[in-house]
VOKOLPA-164946 format. One record per residue: x, y, z of N, C-alpha, C in turn. Coordinates in steps of 0.05 Angstrom, whole numbers, plus 32768, in hexadecimal, padded with zeros to 4 digits. Layout:
! VOKOLPA-164946
XYZXYZXYZ/...
This chain:
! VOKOLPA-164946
921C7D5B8065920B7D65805091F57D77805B/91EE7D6E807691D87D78807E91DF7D928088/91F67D9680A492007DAA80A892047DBD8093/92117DB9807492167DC6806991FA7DDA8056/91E77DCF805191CA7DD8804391BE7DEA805E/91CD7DDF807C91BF7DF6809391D17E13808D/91E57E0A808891F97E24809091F47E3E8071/91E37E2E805991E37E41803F91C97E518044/91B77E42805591997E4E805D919E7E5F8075/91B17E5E808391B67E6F809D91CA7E8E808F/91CE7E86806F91DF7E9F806F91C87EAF805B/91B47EA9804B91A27EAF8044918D7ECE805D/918B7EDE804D91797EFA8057915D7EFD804F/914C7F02805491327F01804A912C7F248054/911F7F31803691137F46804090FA7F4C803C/90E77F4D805390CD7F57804290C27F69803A/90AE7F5F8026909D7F7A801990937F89801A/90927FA9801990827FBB8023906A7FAF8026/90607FA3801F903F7F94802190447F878032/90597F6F803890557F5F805390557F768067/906C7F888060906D7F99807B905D7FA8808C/90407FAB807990347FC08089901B7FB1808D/900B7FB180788FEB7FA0807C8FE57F878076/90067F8180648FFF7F6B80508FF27F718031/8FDF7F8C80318FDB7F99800D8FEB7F9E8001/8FEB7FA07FEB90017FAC7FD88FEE7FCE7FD3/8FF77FDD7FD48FFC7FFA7FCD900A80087FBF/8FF7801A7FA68FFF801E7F909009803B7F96/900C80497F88901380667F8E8FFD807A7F93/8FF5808B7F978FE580977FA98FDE80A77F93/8FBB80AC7F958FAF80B87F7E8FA980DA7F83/8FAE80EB7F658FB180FD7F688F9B810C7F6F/8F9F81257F7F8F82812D7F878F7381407F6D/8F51813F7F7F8F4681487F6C8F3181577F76/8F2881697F648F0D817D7F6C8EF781797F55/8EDD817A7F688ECD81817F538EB981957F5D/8EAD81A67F4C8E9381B27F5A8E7981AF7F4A/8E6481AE7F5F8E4A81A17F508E3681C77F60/8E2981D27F508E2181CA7F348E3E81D67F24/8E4081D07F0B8E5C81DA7EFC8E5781FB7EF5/8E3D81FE7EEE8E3D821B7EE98E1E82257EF7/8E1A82487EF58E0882537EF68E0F82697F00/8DFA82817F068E00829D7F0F8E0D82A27F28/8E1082B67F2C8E2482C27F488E0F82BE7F58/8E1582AE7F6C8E0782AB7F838DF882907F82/8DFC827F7F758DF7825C7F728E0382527F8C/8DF8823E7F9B8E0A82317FAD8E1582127F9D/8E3282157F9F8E3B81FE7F9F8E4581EE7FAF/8E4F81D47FA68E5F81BF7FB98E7381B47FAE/8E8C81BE7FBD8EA981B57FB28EAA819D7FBF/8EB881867FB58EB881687FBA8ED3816C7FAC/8EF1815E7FBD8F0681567FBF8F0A813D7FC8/8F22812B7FB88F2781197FBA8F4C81147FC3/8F5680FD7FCC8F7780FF7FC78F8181107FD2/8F7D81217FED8F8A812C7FFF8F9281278017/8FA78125802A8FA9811980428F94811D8057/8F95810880638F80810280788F8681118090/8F6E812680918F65813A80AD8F74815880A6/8F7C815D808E8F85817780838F758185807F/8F7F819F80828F6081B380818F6481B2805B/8F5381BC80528F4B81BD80398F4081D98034/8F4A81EF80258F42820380248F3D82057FFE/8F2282107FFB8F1882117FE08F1682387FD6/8F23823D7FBE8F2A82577FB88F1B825F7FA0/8F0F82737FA08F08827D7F868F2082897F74/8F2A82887F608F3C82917F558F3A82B07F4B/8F1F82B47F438F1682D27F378F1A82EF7F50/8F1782E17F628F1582EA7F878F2D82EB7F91/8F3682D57F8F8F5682CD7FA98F4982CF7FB8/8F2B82C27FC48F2182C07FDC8F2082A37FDE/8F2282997FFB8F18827F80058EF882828003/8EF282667FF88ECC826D7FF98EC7824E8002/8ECF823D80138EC9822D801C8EE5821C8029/8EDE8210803E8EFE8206804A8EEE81E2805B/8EFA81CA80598EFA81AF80688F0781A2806F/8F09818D80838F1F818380878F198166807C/8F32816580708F2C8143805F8F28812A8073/8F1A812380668F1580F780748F3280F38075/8F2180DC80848F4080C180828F4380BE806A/8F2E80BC80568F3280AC80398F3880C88028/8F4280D9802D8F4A80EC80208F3781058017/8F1C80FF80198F07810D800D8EF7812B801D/8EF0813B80138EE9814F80248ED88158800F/8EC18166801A8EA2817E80078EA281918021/8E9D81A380148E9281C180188E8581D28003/8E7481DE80138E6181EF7FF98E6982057FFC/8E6082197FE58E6682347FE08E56823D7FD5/8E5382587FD18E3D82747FC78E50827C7FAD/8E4E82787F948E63828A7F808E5782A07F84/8E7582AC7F888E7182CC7F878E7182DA7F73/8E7782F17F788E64830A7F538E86830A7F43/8E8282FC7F368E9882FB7F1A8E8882FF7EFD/8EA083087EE68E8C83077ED28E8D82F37EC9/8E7A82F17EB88E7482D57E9D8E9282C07E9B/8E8982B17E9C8E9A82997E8E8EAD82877EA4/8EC182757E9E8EC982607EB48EDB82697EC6/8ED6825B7EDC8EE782747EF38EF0825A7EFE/8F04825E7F028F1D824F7F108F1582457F33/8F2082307F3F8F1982297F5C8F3282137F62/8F3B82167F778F50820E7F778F4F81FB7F91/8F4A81E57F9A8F5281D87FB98F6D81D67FBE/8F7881DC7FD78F9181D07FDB8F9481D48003/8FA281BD80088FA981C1802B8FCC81C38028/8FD181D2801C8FF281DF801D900881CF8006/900181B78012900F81A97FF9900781957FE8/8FE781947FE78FDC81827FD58FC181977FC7/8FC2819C7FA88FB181AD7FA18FA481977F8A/8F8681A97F7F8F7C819E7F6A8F6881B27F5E/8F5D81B77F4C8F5481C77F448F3A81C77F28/8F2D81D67F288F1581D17F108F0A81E97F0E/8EF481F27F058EEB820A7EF78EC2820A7EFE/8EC182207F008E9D82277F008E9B82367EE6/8E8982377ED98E7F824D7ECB8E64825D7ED3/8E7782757ED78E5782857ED68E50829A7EC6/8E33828E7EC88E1E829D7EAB8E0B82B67EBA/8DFF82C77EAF8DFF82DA7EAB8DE082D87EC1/8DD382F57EC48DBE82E77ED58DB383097ED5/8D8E830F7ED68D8B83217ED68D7783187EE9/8D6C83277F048D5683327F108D4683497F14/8D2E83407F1E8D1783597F238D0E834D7F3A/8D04836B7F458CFC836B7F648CE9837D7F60/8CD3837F7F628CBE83657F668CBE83557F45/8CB583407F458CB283327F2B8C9183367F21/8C8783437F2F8C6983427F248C5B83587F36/8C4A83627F2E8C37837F7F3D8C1E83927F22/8C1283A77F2C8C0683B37F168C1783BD7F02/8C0783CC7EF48C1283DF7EE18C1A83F17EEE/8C3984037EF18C43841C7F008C56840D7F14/8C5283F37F1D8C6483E97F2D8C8283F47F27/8C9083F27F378CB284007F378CC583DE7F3A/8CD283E07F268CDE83C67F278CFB83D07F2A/8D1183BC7F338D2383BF7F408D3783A67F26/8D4783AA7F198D5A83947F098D73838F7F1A/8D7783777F138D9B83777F1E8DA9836C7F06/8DBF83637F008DCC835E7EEE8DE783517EF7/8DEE833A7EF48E0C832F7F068E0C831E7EEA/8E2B830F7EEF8E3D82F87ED98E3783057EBD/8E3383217EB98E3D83287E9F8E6283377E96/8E6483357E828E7B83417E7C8E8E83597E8F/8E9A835E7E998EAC83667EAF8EAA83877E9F/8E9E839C7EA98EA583BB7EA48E9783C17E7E/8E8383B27E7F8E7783B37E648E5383C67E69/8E5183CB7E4E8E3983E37E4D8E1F83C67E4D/8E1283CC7E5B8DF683BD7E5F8DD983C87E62/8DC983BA7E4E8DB483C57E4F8D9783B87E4F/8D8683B97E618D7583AD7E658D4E83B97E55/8D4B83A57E438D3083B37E348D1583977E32/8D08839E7E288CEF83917E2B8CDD83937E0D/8CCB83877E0F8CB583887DF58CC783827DDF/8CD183687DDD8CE7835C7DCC8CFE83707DC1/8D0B83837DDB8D22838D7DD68D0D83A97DCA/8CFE83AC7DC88CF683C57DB68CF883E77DCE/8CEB83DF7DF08CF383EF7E018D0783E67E13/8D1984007E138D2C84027E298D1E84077E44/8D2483F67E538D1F83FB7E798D38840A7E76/8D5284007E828D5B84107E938D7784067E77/8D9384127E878DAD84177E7C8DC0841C7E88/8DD684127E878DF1840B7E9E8E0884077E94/8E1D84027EA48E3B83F37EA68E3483DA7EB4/8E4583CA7EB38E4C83B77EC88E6283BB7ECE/8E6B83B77EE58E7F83B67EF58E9583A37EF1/8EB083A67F028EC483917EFC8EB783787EFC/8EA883697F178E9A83507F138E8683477F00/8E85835C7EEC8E7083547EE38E4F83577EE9/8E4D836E7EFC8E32836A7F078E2C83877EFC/8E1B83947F068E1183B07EFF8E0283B57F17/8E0683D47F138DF483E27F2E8DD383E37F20/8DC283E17F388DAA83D77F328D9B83F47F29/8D8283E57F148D7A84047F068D5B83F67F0A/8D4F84117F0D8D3684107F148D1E84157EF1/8D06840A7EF38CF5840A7EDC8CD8840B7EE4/8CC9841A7EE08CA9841B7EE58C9E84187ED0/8C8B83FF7ED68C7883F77EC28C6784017EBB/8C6284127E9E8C5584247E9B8C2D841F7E9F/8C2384397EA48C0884347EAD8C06842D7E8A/8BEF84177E898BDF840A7E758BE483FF7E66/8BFA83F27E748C0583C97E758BF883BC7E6E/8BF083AF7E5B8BDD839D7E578BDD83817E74/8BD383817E828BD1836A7E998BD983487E8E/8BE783447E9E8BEE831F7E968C0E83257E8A/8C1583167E7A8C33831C7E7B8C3982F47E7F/8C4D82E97E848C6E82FC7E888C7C83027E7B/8C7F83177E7B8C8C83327E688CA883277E6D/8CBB83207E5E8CDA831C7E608CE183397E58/8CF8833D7E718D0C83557E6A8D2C83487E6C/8D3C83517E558D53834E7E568D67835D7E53/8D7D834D7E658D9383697E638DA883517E4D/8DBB83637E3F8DD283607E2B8DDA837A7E2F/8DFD836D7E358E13837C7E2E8E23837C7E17/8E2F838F7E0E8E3983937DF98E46837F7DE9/8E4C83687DFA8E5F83527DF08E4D833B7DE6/8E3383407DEA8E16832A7DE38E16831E7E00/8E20831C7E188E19830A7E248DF4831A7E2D/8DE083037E378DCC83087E3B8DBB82F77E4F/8DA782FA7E648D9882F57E738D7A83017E74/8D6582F67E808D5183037E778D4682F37E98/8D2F83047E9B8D1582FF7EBA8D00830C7EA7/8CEE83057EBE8CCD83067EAE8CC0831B7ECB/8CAE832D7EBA8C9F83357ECB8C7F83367EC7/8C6B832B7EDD8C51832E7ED98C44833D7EDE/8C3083517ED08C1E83687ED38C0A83557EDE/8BFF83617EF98BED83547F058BCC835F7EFF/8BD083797EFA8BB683887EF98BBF83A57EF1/8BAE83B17EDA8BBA83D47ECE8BA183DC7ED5/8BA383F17EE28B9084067EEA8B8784197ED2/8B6A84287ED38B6A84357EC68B6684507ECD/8B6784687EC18B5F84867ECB8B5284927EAA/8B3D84987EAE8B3284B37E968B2A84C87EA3/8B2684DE7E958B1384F37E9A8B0884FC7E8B/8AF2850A7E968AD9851D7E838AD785317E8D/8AD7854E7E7A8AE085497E608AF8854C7E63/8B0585467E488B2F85407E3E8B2F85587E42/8B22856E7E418B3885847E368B2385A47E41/8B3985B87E488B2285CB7E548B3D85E17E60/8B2D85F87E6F8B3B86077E728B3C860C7E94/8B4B861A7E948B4C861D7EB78B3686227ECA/8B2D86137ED58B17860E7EE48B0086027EDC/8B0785F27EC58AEF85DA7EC18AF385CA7ECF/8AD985B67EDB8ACF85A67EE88ACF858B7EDE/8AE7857E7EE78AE5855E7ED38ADC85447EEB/8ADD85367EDD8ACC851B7EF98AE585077EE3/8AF784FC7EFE8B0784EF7EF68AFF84D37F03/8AFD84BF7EFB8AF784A27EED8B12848B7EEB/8B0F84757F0A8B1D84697EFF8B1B84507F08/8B2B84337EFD8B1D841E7EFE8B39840B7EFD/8B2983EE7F038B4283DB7F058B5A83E27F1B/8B5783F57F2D8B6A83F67F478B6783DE7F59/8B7383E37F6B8B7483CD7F848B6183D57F96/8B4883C17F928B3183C17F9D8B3583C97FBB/8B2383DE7FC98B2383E37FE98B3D83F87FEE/8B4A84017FD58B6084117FDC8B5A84307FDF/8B73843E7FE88B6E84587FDE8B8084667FCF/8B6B84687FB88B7B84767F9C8B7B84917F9F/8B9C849E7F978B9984BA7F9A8BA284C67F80/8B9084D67F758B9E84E37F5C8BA784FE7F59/8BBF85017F488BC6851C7F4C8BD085257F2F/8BC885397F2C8BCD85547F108BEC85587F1A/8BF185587EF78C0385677EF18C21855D7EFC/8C2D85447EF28C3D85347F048C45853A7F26/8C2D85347F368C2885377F4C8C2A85517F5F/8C2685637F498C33857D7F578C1085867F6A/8BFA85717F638BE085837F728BD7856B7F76/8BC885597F938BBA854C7F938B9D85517F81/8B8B85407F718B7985457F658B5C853C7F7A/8B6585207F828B4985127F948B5885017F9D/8B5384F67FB98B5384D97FB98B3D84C57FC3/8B4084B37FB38B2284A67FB88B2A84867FBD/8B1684777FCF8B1884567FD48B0C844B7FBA/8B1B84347FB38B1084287F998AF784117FA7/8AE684137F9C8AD2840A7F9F8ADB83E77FA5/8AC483CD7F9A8AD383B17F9E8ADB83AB7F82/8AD783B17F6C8AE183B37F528AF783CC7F47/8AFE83DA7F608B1483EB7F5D8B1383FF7F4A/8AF884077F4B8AE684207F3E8AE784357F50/8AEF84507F468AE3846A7F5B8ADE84817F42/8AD6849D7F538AD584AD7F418AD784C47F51/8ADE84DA7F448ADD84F87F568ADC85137F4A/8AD785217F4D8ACE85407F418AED854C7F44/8AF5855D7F318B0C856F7F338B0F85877F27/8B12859C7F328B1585B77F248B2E85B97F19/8B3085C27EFF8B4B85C27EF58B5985DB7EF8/8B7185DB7F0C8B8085F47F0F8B8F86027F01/8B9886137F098BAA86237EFD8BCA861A7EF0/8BC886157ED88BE086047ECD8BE686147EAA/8C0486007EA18C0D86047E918BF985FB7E79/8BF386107E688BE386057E538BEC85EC7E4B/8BE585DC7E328BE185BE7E2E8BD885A77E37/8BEA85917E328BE0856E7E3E8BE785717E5F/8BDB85657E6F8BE685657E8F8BDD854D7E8F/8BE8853F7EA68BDB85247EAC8BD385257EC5/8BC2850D7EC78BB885077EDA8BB884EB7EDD/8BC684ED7EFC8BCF84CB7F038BC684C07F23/8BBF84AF7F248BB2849B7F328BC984867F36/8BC784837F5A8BD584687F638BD184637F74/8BCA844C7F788BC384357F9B8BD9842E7FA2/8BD584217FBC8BEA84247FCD8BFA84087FC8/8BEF83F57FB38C0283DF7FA28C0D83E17F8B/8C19840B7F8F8C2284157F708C1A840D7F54/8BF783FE7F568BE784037F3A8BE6842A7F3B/8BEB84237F238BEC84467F0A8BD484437EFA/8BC884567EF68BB9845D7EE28BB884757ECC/8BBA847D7EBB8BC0849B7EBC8BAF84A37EA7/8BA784C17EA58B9184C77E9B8BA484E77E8C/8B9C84F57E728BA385107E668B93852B7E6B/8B9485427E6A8B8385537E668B8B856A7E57/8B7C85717E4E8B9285877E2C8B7B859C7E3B/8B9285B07E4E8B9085C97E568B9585D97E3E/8B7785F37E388B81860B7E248B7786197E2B/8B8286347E258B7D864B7E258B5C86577E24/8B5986637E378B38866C7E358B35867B7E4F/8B1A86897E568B0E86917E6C8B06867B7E79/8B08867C7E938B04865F7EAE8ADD86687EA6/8AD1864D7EA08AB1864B7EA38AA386627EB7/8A8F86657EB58A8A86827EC48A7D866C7ED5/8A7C867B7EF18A75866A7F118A4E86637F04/8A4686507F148A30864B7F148A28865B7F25/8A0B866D7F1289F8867B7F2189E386827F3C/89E3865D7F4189DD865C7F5889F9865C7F72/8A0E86607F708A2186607F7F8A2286757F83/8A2986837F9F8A2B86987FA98A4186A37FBA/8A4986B37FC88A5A86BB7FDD8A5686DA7FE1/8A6286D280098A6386EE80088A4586FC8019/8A48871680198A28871A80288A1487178018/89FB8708802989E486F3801E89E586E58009/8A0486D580078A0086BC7FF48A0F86CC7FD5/8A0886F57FD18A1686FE7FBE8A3287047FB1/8A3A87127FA28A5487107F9A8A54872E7FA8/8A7087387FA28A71874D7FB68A6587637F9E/8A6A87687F8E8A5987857F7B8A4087797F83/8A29876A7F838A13876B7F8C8A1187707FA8/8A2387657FC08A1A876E7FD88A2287927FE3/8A3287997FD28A2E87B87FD08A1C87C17FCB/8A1087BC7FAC89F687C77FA789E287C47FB5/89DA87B27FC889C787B27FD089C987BC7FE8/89DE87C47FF289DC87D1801289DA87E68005/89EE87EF7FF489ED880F7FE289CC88187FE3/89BD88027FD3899B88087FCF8985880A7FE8/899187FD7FFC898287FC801D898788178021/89998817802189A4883C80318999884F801D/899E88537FFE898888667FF8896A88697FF4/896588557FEE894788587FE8893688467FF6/893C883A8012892B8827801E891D88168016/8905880E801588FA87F4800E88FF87F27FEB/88F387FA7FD988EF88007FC0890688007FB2/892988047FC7893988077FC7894A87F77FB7/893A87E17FCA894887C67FD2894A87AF7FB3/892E87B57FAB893087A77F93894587B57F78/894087D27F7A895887DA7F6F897887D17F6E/897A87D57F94898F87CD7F93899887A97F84/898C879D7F8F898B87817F84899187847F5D/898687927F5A8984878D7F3B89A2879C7F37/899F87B37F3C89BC87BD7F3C89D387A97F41/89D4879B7F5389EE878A7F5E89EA87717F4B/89D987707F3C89D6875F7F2289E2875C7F09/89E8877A7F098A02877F7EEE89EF87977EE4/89D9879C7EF089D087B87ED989C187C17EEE/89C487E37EE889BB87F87EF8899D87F97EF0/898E87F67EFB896688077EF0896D881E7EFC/895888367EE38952884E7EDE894D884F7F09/894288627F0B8946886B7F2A892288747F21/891188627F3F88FA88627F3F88EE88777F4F/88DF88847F4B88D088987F6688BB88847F79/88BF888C7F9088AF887B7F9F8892888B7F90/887C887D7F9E885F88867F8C8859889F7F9F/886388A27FB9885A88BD7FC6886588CB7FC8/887E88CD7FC5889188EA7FB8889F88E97F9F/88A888FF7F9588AF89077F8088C988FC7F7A/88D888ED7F6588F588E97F5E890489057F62/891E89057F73892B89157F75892F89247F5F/8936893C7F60894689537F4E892C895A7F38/891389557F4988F889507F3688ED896D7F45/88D889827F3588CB898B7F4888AF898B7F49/88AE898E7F65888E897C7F69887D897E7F58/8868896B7F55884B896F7F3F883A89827F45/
């Protein structure tokens, strides 16, 4: 009986379980991989961090922009399957852009969105400052336009490009900005997408003159204030075609200076003022038609201080009639001839004697 219960257990096989066989765990099927990227959206040029899961252990891991076909980040996975790398999104337009992980034969995949994004360079300065916009993550080859004072002025006007970005356009803040701000400027493209930056007027200069208005060669005293204290302000007529003065602004960024007004196209001309932290000031002058002011009387030139018809006359009067001559001549080179005097001891010429 006994022999026979050995010989049914000796023909008996035992196989074991993938779980006895290896660690003793039981092991489920292997989880599928995965990507994520943090942050999920924002403008071209955000840094992100791709985080993968469920890929073999020590595989390189290469991360793809889809809009690109560029690699923009590459790791090699853990033991536990996991791998991060960061990235810069590059200039695409508006909306969700594709990213793809994969090490040849295990992929996974998820999406960024990017939104639209407008800058200025500098973000703050005087009145006249020169501002610089950029424009990226808008609509791909669309008309864009960037304005201010709730859309009422246009700065500047563009395309964007296949990515979505635009070539950069330049805007100067006009002289007599009201100071303080921040002034939002925004750009929108044709399709509504929209972004907006702020810019602060730090300080607007001012420029007047006295008097507004005059003819060629009046004498104005140009006046100006709120510059950049200790600087040197230079102003110039007639969109810069003549320096006018340049003067240091006082510690309240006050100066002032004398100017003869030249030879120009009748009407308005301006006159503009700027320190060397491109504060503007600008000032008008309504050039008209007339004779230039006659020279001041005490001003002179020429021989002894005269104009030249007087220094004729009076050498003219030395040489004929000697002392007695002289006052002649003087009066003569005055604008009027006197009758011709006889000295008291001889007779006036063409006279015959007494």
């Amino acid at each position: 009986m006994l022999a026979s219960v050995g010989a049914v257990l000796a023909s008996i096989t035992f196989h074991p379980s993938p779980a006895s066989a290896s660690s003793g765990r039981a092991e489920g099927p292997a989880a599928s991989p995965t990507l994520l990227v943090s942050p999920a959206s924002g403008p071209v040029g955000t840094l992100a961090a791709a985080e993968g899961t469920g890929f073999p252990a020590s595989s390189k891991v290469t991360v793809t922009w889809s809009f690109t076909s560029t690699s923009v980040c590459s790791a090699l996975a853990q033991s536990s399957g996991t791998f991060e790398c960061e990235f810069v999104v590059p200039a695409s337009p508006s909306g969700a852009r594709s990213l793809t992980a994969a090490n040849g034969s295990t992929a996974a995949s998820t999406s960024f969105t990017v939104v639209p994004e407008l800058t200025a360079n500098p973000t703050s300065g005087p009145a006249g400052t020169s501002v610089t916009f950029n424009a990226t993550g808008f609509d791909a080859s669309a008309a864009l336009d960037v304005a201010w004072q709730g859309g009422t002025v246009l700065a500047c006007t563009g395309r964007t490009n296949g990515d979505g970005g635009s070539p950069s356009c330049t805007y100067v803040i006009p002289a007599g900005t009201t100071t303080g701000g921040p002034y939002p400027f925004t750009a929108r493209d044709v399709n509504g997408s929209t972004a907006s930056v702020n810019f602060t007027v730090t300080y607007t200069p001012r420029l007047e003159v006295s008097p507004t208005s005059g003819t060629v060669g009046t004498v104005v005293t140009i006046t100006g204030s709120e510059f950049a204290a200790g600087t040197s302000v230079t102003v110039t007529w007639d969109s810069a075609a003549t320096v006018a003065c340049t003067e240091i602004a006082n510690s309240t960024g006050s100066f002032s200076c004398p100017f003869t007004v030249p030879s120009s196209p009748e009407g308005i001309q301006t006159l503009t003022g700027v320190d060397p932290d491109s504060g503007t000031g600008v000032a008008v002058f309504a050039l008209v038609a007339g004779p230039a002011p006659a020279p001041s009387s005490t001003t002179g030139g020429g021989f002894l201080g005269l104009s030249a018809p007087a220094a004729y006359g009076l050498v003219a009067g030395l040489v004929a009639w000697g002392g007695i001559g002289t006052f002649a001549a003087v009066w003569y080179g005055r604008g009027r001839r006197p009758p011709r005097t006889a000295a008291p001891d001889r007779a006036a010429p063409n006279e015959p004697p007494g």
